[in-house]
MARKELUM-152079 format. One record per residue: residue number from 1; residue in one letter; x, y, z of N, C-alpha, C, O in turn. Coordinates in steps of 0.001 Angstrom, whole numbers, plus 500000, padded with zeros to 6 digits. Example, Ala and Ser with C-alpha at 12.3 -4.5 7.8 and 13.67 -1.06 7.14 Angstrom:
2
[pt 1, "A", [513190, 494310, 507800], [512300, 495500, 507800], [513200, 496700, 507800], [514236, 496681, 508465]] [pt 2, "S", [512850, 497750, 507080], [513670, 498940, 507140], [512900, 500030, 507870], [513409, 501138, 508039]] 
REM end
This chain:
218
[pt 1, "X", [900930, 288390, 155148], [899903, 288721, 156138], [900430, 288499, 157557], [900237, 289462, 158300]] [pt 2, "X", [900880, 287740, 157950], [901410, 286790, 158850], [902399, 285988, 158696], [902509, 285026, 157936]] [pt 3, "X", [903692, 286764, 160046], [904725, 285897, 160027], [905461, 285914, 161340], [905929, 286905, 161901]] [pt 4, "X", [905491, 284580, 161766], [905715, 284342, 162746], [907782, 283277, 162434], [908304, 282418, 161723]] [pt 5, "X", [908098, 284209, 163559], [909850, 283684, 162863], [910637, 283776, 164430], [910856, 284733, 165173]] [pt 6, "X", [911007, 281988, 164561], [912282, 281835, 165935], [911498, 281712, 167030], [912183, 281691, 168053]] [pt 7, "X", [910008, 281596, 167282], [910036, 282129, 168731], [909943, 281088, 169461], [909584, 279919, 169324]] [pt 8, "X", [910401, 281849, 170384], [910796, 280461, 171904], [910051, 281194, 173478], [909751, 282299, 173930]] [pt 9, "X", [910032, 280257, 173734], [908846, 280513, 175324], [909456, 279445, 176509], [909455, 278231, 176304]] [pt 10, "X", [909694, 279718, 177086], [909767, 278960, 178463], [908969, 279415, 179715], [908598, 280566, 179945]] [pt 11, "X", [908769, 278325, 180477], [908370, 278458, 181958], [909096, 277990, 182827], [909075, 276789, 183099]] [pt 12, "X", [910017, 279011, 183536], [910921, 278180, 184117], [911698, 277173, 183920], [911519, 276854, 182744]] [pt 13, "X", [912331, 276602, 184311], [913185, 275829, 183426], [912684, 274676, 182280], [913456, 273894, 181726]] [pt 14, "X", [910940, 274762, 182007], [910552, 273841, 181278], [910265, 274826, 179544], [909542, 275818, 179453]] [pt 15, "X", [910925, 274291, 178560], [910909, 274966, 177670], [909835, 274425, 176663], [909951, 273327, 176117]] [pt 16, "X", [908689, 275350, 176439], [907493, 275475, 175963], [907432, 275450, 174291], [907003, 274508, 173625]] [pt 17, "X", [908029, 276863, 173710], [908139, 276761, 172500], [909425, 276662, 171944], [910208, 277198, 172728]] [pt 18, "X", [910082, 276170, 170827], [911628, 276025, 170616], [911407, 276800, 169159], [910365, 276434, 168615]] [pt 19, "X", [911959, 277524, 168614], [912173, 278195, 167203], [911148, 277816, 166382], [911317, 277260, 165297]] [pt 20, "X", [909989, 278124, 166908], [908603, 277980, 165612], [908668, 279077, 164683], [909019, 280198, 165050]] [pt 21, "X", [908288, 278762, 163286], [908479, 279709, 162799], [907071, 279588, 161697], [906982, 278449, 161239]] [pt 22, "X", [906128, 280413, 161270], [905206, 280181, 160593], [904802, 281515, 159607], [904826, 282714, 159885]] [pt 23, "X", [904328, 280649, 158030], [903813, 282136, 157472], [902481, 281703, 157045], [902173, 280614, 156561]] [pt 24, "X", [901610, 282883, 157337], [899868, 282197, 156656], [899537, 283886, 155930], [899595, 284961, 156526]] [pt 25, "X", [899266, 283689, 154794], [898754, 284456, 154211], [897130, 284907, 153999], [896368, 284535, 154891]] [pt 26, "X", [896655, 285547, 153074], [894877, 286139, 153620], [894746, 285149, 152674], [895416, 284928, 151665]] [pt 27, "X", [893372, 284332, 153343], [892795, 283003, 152449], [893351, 282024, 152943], [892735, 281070, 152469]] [pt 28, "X", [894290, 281566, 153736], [894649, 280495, 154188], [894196, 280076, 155498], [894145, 280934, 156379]] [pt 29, "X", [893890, 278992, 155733], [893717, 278001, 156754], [894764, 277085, 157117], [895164, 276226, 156329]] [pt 30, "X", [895261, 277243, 158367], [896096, 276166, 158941], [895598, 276222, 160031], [894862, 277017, 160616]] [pt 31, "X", [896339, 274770, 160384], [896151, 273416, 161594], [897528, 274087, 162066], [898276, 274771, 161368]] [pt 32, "X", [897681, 273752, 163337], [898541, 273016, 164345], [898047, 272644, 165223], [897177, 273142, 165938]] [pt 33, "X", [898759, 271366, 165263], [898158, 270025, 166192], [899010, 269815, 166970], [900191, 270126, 166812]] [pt 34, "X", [898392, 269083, 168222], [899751, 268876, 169499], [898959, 268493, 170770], [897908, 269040, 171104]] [pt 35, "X", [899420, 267741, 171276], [899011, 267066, 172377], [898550, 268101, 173317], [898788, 269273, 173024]] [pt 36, "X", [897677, 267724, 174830], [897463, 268897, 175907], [899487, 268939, 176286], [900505, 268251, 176207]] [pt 37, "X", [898898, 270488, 176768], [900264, 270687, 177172], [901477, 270910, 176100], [902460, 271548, 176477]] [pt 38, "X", [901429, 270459, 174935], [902643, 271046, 173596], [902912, 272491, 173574], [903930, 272825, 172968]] [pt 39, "X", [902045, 273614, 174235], [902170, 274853, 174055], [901447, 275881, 172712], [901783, 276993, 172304]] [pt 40, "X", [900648, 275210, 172399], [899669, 275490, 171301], [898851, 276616, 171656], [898743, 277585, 170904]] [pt 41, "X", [898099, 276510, 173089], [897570, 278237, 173129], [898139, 278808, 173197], [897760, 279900, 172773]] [pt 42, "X", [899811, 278762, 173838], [900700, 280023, 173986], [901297, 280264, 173297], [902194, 281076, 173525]] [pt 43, "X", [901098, 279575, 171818], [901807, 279801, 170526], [900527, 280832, 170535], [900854, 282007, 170705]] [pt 44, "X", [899476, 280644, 170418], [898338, 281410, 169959], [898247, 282787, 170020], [898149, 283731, 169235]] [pt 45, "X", [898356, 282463, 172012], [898804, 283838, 172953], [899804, 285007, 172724], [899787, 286191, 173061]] [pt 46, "X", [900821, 284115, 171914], [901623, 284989, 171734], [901447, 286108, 170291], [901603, 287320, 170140]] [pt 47, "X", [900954, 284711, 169180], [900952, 285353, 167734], [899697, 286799, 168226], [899891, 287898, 167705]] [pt 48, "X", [898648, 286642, 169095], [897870, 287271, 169180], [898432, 288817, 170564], [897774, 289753, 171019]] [pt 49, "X", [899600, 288465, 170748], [899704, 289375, 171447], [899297, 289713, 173025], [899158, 290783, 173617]] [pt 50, "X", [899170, 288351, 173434], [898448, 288248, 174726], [899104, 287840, 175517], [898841, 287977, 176712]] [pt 51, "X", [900376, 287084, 174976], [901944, 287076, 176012], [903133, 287007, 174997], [903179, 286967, 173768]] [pt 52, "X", [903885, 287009, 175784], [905135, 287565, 174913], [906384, 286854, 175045], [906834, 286256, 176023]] [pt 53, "X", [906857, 287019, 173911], [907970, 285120, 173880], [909222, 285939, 174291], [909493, 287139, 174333]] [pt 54, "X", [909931, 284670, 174604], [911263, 284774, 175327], [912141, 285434, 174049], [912872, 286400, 174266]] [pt 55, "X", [912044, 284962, 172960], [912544, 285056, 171857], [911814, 284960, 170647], [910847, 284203, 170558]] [pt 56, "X", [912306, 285857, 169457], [911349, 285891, 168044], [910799, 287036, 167797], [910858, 287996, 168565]] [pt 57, "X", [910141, 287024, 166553], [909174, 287852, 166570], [907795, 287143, 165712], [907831, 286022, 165205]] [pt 58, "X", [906578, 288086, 165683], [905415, 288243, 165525], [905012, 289256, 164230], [904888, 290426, 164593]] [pt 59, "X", [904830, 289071, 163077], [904845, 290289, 162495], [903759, 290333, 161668], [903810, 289500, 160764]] [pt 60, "X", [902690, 291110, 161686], [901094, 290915, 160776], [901308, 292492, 160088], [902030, 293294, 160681]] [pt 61, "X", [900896, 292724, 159304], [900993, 293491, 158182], [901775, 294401, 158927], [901493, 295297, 159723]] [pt 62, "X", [903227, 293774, 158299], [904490, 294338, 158608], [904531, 295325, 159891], [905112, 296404, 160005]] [pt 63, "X", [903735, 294620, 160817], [903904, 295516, 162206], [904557, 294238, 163215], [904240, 293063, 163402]] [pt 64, "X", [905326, 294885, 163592], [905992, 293977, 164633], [905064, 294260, 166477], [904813, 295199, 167233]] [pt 65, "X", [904875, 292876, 166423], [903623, 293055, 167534], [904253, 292989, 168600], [903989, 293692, 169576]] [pt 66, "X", [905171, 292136, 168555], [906195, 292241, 170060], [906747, 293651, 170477], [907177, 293717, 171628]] [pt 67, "X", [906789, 294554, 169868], [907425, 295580, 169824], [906583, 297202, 170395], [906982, 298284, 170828]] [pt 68, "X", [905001, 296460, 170027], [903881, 297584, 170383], [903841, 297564, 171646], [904314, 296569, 172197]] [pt 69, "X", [903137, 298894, 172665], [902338, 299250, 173791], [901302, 298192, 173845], [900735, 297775, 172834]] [pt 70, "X", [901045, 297725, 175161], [899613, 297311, 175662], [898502, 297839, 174429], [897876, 297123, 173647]] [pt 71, "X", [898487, 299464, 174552], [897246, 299622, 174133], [897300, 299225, 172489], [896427, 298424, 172155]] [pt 72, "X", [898009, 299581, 171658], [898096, 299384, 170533], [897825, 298042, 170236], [896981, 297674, 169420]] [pt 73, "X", [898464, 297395, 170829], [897858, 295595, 170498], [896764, 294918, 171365], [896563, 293704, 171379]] [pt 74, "X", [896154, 295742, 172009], [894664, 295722, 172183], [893901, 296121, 171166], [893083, 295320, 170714]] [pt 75, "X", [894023, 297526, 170568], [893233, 297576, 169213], [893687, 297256, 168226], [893419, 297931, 167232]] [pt 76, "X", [894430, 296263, 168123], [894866, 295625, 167235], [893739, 294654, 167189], [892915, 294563, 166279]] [pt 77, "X", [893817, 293707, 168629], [893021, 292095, 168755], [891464, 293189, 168401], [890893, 292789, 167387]] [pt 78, "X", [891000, 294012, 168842], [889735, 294808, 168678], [889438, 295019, 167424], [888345, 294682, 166970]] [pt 79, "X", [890394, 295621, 166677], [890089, 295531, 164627], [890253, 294658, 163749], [889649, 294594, 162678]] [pt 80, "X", [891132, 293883, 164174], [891968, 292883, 162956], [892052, 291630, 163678], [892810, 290877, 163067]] [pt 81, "X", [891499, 290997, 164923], [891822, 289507, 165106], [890256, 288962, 165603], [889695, 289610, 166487]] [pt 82, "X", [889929, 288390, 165322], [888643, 287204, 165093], [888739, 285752, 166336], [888945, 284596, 165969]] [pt 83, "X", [888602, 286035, 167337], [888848, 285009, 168531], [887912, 283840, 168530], [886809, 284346, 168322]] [pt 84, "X", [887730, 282223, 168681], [887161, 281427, 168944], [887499, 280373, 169541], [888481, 279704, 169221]] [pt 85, "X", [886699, 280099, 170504], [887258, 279618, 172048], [886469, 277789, 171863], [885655, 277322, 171066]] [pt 86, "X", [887265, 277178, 173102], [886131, 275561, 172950], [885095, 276363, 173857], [883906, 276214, 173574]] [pt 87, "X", [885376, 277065, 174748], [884312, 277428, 175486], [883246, 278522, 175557], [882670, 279014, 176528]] [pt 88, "X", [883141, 278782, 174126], [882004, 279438, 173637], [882110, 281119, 173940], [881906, 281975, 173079]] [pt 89, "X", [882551, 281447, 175655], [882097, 282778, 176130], [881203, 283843, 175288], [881467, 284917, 174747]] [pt 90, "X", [880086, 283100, 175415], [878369, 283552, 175072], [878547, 284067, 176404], [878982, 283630, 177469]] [pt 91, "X", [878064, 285136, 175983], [877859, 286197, 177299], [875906, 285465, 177947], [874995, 285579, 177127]] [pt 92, "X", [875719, 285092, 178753], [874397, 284629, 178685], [873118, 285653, 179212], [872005, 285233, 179531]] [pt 93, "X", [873449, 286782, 179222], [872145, 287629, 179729], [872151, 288795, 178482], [871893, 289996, 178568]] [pt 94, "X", [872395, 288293, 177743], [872714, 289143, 176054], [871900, 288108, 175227], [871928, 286914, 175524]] [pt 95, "X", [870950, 288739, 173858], [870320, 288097, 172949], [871679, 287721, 172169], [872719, 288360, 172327]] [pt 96, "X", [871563, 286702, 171378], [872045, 286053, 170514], [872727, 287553, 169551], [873922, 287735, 169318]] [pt 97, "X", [871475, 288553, 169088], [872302, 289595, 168305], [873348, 290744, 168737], [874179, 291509, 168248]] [pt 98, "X", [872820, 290401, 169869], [874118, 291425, 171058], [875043, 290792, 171918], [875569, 291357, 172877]] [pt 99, "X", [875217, 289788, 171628], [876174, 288795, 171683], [876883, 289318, 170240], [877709, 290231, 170248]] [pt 100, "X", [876531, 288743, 169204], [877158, 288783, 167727], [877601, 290389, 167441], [878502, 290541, 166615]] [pt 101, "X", [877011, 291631, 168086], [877322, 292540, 167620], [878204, 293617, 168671], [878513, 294787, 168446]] [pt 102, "X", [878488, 292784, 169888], [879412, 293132, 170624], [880819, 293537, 170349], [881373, 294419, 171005]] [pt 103, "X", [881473, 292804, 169246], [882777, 293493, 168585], [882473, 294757, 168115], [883223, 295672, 168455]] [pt 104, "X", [881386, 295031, 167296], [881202, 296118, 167128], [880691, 297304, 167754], [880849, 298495, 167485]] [pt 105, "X", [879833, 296524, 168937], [879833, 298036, 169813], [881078, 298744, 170579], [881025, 299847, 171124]] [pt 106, "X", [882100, 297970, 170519], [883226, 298104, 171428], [883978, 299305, 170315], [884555, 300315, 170719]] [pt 107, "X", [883824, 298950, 168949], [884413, 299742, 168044], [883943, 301299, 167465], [884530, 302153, 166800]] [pt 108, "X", [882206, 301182, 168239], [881148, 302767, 168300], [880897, 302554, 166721], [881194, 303302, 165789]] [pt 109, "X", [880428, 301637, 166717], [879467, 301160, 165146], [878607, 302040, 165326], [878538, 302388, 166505]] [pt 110, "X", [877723, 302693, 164451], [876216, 302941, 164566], [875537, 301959, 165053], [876089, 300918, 164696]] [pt 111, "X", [874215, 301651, 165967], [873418, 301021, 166103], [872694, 300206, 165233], [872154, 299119, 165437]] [pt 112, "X", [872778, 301001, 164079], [871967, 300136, 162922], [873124, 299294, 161838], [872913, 298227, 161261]] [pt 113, "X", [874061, 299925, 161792], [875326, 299359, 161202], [875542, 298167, 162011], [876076, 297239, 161404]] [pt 114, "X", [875152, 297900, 163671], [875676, 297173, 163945], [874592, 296022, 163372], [874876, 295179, 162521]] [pt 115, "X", [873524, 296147, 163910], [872287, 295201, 163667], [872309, 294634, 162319], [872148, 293440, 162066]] [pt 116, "X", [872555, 295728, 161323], [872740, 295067, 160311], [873998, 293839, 159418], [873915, 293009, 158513]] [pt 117, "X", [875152, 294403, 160385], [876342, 293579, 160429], [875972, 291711, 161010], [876491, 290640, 160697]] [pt 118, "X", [875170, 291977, 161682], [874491, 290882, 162848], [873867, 289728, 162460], [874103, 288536, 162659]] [pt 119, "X", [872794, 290489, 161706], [871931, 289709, 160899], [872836, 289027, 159495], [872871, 287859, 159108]] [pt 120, "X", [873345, 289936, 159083], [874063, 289121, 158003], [874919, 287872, 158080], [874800, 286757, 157572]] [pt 121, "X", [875934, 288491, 158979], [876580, 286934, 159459], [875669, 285962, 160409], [876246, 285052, 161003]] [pt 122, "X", [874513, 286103, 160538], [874220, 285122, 161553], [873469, 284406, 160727], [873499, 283179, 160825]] [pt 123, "X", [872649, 285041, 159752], [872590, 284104, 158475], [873220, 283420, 158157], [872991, 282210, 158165]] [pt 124, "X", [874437, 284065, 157688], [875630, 283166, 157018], [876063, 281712, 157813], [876326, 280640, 157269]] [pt 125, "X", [876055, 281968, 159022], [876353, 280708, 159875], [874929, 279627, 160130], [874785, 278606, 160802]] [pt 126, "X", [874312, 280156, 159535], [872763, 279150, 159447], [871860, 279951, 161151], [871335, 279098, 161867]] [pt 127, "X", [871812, 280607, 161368], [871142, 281301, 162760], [870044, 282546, 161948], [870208, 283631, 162507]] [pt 128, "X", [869413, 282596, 161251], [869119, 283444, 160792], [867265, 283397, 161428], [866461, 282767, 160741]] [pt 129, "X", [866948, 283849, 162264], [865647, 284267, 162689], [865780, 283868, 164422], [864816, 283719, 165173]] [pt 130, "X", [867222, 283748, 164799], [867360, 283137, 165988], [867905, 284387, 166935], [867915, 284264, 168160]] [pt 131, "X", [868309, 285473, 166348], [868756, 287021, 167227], [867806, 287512, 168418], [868124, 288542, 169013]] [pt 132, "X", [866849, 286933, 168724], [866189, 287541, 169901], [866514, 286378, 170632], [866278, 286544, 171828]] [pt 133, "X", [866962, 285277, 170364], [867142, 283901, 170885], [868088, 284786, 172614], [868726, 285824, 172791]] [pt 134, "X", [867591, 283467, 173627], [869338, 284158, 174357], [869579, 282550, 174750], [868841, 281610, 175047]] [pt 135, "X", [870765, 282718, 174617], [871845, 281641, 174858], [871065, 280404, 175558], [870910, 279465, 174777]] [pt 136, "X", [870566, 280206, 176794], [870181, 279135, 177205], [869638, 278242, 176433], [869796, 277024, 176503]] [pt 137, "X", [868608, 279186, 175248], [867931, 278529, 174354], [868720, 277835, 173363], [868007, 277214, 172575]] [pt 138, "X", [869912, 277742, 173154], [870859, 277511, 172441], [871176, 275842, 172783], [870965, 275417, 173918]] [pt 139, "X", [871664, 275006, 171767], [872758, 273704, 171618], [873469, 274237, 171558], [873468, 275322, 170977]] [pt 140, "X", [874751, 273553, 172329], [876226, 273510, 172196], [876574, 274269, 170704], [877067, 275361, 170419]] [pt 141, "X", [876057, 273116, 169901], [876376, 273493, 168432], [876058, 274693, 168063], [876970, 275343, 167552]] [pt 142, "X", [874906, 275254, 168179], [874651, 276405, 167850], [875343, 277418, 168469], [875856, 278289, 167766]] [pt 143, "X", [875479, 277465, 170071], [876808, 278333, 170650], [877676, 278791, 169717], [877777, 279858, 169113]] [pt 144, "X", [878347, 277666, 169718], [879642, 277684, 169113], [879457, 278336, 167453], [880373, 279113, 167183]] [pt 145, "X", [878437, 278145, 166322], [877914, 279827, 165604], [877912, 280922, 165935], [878458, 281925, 165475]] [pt 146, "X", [877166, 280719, 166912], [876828, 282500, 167699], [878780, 282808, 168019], [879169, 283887, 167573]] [pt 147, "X", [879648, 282106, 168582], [880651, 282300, 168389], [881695, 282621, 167393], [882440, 283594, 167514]] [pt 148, "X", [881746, 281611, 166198], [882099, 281917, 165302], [881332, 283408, 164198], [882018, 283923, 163315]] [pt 149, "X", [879952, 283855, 164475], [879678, 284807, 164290], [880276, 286221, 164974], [880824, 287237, 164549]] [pt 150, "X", [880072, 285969, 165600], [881100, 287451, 167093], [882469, 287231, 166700], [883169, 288186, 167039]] [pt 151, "X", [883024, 286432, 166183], [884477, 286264, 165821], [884874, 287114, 164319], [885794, 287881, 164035]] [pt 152, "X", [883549, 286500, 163427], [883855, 287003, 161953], [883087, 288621, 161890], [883241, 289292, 160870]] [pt 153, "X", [882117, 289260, 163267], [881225, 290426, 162152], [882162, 291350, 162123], [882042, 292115, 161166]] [pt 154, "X", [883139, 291580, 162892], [884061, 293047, 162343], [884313, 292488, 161255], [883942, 293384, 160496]] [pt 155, "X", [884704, 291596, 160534], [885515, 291277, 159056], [886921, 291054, 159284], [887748, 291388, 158434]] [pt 156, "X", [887350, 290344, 160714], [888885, 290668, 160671], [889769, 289603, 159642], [889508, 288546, 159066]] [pt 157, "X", [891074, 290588, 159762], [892133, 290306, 159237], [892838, 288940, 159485], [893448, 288466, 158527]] [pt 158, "X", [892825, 288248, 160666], [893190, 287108, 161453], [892193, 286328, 161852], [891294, 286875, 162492]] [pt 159, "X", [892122, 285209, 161643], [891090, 284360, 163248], [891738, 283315, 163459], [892245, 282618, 162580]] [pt 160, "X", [891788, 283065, 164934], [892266, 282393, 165828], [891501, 281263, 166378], [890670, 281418, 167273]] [pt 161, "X", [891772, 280156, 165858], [890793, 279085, 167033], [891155, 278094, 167847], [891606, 277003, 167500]] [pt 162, "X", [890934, 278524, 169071], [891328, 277197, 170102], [890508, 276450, 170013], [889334, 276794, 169870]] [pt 163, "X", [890957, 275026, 170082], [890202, 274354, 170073], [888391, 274027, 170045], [887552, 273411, 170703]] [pt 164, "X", [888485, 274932, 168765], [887092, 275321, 168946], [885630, 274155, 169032], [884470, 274500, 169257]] [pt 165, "X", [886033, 273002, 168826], [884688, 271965, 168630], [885222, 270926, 169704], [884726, 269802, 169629]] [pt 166, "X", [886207, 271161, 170736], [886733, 270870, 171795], [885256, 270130, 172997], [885373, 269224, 173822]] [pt 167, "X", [884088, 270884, 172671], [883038, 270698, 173804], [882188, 270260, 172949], [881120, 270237, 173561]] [pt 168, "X", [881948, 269743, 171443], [880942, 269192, 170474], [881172, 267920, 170142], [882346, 267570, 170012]] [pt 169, "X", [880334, 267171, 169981], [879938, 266072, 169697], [880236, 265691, 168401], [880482, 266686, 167719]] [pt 170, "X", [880317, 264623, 167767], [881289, 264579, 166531], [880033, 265110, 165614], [880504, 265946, 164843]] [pt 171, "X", [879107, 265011, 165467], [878105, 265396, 163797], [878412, 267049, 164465], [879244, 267545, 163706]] [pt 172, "X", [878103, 267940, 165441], [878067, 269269, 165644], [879443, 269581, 165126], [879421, 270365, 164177]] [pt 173, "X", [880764, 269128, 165540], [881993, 269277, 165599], [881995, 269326, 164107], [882356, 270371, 163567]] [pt 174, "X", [881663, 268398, 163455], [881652, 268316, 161594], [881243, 269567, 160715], [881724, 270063, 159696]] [pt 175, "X", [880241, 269851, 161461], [879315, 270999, 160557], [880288, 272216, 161352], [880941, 272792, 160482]] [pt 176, "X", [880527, 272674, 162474], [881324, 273697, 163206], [882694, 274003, 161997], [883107, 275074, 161551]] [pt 177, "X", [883124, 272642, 161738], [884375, 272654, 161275], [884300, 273139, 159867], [885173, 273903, 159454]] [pt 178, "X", [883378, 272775, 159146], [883125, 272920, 157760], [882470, 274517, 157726], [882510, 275157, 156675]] [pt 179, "X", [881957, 275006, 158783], [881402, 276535, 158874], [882849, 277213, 159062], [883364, 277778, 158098]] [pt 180, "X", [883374, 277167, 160063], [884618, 278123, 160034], [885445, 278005, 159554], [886323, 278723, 160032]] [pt 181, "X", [885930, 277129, 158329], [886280, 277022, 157192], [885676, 278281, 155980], [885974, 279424, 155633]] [pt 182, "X", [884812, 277381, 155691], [883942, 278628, 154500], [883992, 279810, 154901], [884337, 280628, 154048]] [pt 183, "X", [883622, 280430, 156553], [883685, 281600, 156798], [885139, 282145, 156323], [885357, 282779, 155291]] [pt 184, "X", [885877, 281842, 157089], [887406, 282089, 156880], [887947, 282535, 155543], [888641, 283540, 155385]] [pt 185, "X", [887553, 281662, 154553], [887653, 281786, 153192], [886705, 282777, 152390], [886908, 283286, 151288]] [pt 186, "X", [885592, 282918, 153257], [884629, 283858, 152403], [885354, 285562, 152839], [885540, 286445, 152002]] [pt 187, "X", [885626, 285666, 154137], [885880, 286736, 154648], [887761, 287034, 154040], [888398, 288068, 154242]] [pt 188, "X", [888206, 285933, 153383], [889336, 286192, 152752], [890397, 286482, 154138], [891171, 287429, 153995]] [pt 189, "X", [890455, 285820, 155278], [890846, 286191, 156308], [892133, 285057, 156360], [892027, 283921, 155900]] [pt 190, "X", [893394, 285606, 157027], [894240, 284601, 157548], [893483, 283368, 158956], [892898, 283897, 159901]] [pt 191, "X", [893582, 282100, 158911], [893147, 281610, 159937], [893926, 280973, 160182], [894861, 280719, 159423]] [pt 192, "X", [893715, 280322, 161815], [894764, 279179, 162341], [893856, 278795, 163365], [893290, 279521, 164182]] [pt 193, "X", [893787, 277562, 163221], [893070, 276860, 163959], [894336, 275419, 165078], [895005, 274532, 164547]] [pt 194, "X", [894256, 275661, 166358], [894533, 274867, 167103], [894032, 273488, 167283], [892807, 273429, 167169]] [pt 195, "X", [894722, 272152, 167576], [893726, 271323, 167905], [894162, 270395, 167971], [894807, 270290, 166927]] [pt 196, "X", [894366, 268955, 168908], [894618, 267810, 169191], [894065, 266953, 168147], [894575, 265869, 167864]] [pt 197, "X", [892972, 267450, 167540], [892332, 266290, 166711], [892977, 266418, 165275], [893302, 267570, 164987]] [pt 198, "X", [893323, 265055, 163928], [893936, 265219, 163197], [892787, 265043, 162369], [892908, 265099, 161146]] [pt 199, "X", [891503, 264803, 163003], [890314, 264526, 161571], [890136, 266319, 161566], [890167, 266781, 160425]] [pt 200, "X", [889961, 267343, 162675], [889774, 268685, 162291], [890744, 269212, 162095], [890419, 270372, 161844]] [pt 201, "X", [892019, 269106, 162027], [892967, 269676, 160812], [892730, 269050, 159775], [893373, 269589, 158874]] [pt 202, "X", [892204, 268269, 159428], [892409, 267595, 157942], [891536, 268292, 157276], [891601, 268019, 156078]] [pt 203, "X", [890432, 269382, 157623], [889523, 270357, 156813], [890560, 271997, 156570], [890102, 273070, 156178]] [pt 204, "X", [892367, 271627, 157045], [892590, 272821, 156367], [893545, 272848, 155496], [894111, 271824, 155113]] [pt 205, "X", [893935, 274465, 154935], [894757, 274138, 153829], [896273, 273388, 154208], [896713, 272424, 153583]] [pt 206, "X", [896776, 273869, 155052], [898034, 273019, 155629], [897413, 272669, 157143], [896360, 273021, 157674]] [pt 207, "X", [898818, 271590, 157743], [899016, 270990, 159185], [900243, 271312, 159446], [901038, 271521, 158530]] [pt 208, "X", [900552, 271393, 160603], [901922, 271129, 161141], [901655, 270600, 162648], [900711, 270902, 163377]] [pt 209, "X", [902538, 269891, 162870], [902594, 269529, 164132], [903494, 269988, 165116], [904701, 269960, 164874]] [pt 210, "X", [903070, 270403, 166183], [904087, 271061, 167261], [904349, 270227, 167945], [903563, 269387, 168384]] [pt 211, "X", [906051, 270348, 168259], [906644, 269412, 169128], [908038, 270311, 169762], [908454, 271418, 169422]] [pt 212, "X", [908400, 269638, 170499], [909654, 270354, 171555], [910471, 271231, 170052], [910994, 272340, 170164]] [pt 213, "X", [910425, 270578, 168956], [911243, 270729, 167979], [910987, 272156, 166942], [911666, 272701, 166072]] [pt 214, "X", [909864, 272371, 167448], [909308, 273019, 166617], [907803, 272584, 165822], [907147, 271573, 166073]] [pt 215, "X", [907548, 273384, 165052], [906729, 273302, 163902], [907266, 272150, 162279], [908168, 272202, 161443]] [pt 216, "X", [906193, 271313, 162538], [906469, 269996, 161090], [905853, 270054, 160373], [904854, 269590, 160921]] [pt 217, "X", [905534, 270312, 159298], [903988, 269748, 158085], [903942, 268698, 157648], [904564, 268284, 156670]] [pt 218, "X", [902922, 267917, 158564], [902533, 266710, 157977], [901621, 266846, 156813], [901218, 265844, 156223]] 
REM end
């Protein structure tokens, strides 16, 4: 599904990533963990195509991503990658279901295809009678659903999480963690989840730790 092989990143003379090399297949969950500053979103950035390493490559169903146009690996992240942020970006003058069904309007869903895409996962994440909701009305915790919902309704191929329970409180952070888990696994999706904390890698299938050295599995 995913394979990430050699890549290296620098900023100026400070060298960011050193020969990481990673494979996650569909159904898997991994951690990498690493202090602020280890280079963990720009490992992210890169697997996702949003910057581009000094060295290596990137390769998701045998397409080499380093290698595509702008536009092509834009509809790439648009069909096949599943984004989740610590900082929610809940659009806030959007209901809760047009929030969640925003991947899909971008993709010219039907209207009702989309609604119905909407409702289903927002169930699934425990939000289910909350779609006219808009954001203000929202907990943190719940955000961060409405997020992980907008991440999973296309069905993608990848999901990506920065530090996603980064702004939650430890009982919200618990249940967050244990939801985008199950999702991940229900949707049969490759995931990788970022994160300083070693109690929220410990909900996935592997860890590794990033260091100047590379990638470790603890």
């Amino acid at each position: 599904m995913l394979q990430v092989s050699g890549i290296r990143k620098s900023f100026g003379a400070r060298a960011v990533l050193s020969a990481v090399s990673l494979r996650v297949e569909a159904g898997e969950y991994v951690a990498i963990v690493g202090e602020s500053g280890s280079g963990k979103s720009t490992l992210l950035n890169i697997i996702a195509g949003l910057e581009s390493p000094d060295a290596g490559n990137v390769i998701f169903e045998n397409l080499n991503i380093n290698t595509q146009s702008d536009d092509t690996r834009t509809l790439l992240r648009r069909d096949k990658f599943g984004f989740v942020f610590q900082a929610f970006h809940v659009l806030p003058h959007l209901t809760v279901e047009q929030n969640v069904g925003l991947p899909l309007l971008l993709r010219a869903f039907h209207p009702g295809k989309i609604k119905e895409q909407a409702l289903k996962i927002l169930a699934a994440v425990g939000l289910a009678g909350r779609e006219n909701s808009m954001p203000r009305e929202l907990s943190g915790g719940e955000l961060q659903r409405v997020a992980i919902a907008r991440a999973l309704v296309g069905e993608p191929k990848l999901v990506l999480a920065d530090e996603p329970t980064g702004n939650l409180d430890l009982d919200n952070a618990r249940q967050v963690l244990a939801l985008l888990r199950e999702q991940v696994k229900a949707h049969g999706a490759a995931g990788i989840l970022v994160t300083h904390s070693e109690a929220a890698a410990a909900t996935c299938d592997r860890r590794y730790r990033l260091t100047s050295a590379g990638l470790a599995p603890f």
